[in-house]
N, C-alpha and C positions, 0 to 999 in steps of 0.2 A: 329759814325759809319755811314759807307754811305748807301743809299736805292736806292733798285732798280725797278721800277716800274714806273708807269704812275698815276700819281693823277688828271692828267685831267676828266673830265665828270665823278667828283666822289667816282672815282676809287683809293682806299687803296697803298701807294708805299709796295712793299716787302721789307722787311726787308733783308740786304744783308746774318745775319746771319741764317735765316729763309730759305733764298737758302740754303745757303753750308751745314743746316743742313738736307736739303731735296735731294739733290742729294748725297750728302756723303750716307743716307741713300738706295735709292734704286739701290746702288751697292751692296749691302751685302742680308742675306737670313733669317731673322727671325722677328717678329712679336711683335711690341708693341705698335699696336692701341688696341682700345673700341674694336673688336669683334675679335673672333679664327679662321683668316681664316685658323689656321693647322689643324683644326676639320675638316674640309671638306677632307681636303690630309689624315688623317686615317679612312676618311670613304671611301676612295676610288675615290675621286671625285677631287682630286687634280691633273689630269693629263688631258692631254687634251681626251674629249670624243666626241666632236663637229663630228659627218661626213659630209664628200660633202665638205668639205675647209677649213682654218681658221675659228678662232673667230675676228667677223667684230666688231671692234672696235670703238667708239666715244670720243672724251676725252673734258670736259668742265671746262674749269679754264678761268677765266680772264689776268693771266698773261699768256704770250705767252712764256715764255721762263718756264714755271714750263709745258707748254703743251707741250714744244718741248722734254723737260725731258722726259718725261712719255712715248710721243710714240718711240724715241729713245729705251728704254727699250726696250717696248713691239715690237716692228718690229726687235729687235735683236733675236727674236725666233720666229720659220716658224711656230708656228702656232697657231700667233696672227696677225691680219692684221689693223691696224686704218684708216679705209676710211672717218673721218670727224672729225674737229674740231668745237670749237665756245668758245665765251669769253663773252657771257648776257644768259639771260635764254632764252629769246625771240627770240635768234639764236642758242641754243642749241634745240627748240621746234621743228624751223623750218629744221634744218640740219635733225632731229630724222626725221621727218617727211618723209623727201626726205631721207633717206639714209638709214632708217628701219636695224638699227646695232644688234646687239646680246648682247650685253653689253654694256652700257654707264658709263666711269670712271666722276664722276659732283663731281666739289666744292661744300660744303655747301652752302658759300658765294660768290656770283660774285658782287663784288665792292657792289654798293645798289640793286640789286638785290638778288633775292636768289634761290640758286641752289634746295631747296626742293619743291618749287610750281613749274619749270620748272618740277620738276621728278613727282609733283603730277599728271600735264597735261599731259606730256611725255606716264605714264603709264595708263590709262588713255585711250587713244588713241591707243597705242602699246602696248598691254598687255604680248607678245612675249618677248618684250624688257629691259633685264634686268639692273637695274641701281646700284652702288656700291660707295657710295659715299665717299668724301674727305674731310678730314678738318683740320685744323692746331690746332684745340682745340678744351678738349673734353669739350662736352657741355649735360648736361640732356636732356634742351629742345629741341635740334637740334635733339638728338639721337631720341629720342620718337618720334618727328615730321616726322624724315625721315622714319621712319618704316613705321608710318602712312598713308605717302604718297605712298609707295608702293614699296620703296628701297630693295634690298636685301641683303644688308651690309651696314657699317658704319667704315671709317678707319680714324684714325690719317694718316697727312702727316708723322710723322716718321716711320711707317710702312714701312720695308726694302723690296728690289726690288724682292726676293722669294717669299714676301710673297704676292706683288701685282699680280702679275702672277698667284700664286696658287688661288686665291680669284676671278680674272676677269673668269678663269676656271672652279671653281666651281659657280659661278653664270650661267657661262653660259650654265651646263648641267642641273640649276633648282635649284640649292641648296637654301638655305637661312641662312645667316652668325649671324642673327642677334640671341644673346644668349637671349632666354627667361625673363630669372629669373634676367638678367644685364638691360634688357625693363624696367621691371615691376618694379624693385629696382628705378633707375632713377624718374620712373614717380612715386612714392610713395615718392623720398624727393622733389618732385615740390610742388605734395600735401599738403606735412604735412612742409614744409618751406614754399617759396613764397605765397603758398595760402592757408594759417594756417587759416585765418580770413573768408572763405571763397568766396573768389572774384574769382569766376574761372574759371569769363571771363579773367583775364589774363590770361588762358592757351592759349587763340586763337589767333592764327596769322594773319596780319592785313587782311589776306586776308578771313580769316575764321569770321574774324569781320563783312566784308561787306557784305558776304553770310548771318549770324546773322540777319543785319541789312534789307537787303532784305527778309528772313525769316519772320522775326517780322511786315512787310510791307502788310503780306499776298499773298508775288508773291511764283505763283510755281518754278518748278526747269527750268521747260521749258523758264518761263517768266526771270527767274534767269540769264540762260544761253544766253538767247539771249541780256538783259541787259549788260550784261559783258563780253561779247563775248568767252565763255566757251562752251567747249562739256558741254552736260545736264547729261553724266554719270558723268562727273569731280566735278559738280553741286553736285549732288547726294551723290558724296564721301566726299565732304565738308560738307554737312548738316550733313552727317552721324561721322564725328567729333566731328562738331560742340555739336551731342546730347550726345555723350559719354562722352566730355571734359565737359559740364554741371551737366553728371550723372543725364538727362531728359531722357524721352525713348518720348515724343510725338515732333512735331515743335510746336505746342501751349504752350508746355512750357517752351520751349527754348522760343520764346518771351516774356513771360511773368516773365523768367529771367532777360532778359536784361531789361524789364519795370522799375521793381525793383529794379536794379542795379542801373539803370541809373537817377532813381529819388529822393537815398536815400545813405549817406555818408556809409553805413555800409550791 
């Protein structure tokens, strides 16, 4: 089967059957990712409610041709507008930045980056700016991390073209897509599988690792962020992970976590 994509600098080729099942889908109008964006449409929030103009749209994939899909859609009806792309997280930060959209559609994964620390920083910075993300597989960790980060949904790329609509919509009058008790379920078999034994530093993503690691260093959030060139509230949201995902409530014991972990096989 042939692929379609760019594996240069990284970068995953698409699978060609991964397209035709991505665009066959958002011609059609019903729903079958990880969250209900039809819950939003019977609460009343699936039409458009934005005033003063469109919903300013951003869309962030790695492949250009799954971007050109989407805003194709989305600029097929007058009242969605996509005034920016990007294909790294590092250009979806910067584009948010300069273009301050109302809704951001972001891949999970942009080749070896990733699309949920772009939405941590993203929101973060834009608290306005609502993010809805995308993925071609469901994933526990991804879903629970994107909440985390401050997402306000979570879709399979086979989720059909009604229902992306109705979701970038209801995000952007406020809603939030993400089902409760579908959260909590996820992160309860991470729990009690992957981290049965309890290591649960691998719940942290590498980047919540090096936040940890500076943690346990004794730098503050301030000293954090200018280290790693992070806003100090995005600092703040990470540590504030970092203590849940340990089930610590101090940073002295979240180091003293990692001390432990890291000096003893069990």
């Amino acid at each position: 089967m042939p692929h379609v994509g760019d594996t240069s600098k990284g970068r995953p080729a698409l699978d060609s059957r991964v397209l035709w099942t991505f665009f066959r889908a958002i011609a059609a109008p019903t729903l079958t990712g990880v969250m209900s964006a039809k819950r939003a449409t019977r609460d009343g929030m699936g039409q458009p409610v934005k005033e003063g103009g469109p919903i300013r749209v951003m869309i962030v994939d790695d492949h250009e041709v799954v971007r050109q899909g989407i805003k194709a859609l989305l600029e097929s009806k007058g009242d969605m507008s996509v005034i920016a792309e990007a294909g790294t997280a590092a250009g979806s930060i910067e584009e948010a930045l300069r273009t301050r959209p109302d809704v951001i559609v972001m891949d999970v994964r942009l080749g070896v980056d990733s699309g949920i620390e772009a939405t941590r920083e993203i929101r973060s910075r834009l608290p306005d700016t609502h993010v809805l993300m995308l993925t071609s597989f469901a994933d526990d960790e991804a879903l629970v991390a994107a909440k985390l980060a401050g997402a306000s949904g979570y879709l399979l790329k086979e989720v059909r073209g009604g229902d992306i609509l109705h979701s970038i919509r209801a995000v952007a009058a406020g809603a939030n897509l993400f089902d409760a008790q579908e959260a909590d379920a996820a992160a309860r078999r991470m729990r009690d599988g992957k981290h049965l034994l309890g290591d649960r530093l691998g719940l942290l993503s590498p980047q919540e690792e090096r936040i940890l690691e500076r943690v346990a260093q004794g730098m503050t959030n301030a000293e954090i962020a200018e280290d790693m060139d992070l806003a100090e509230k995005t600092v703040k949201h990470y540590v504030s992970n970092v203590l849940m995902k340990l089930a610590v409530g101090r940073r002295a014991q979240a180091a003293a976590y990692l001390a432990r972990h890291s000096t003893n096989d069990g």
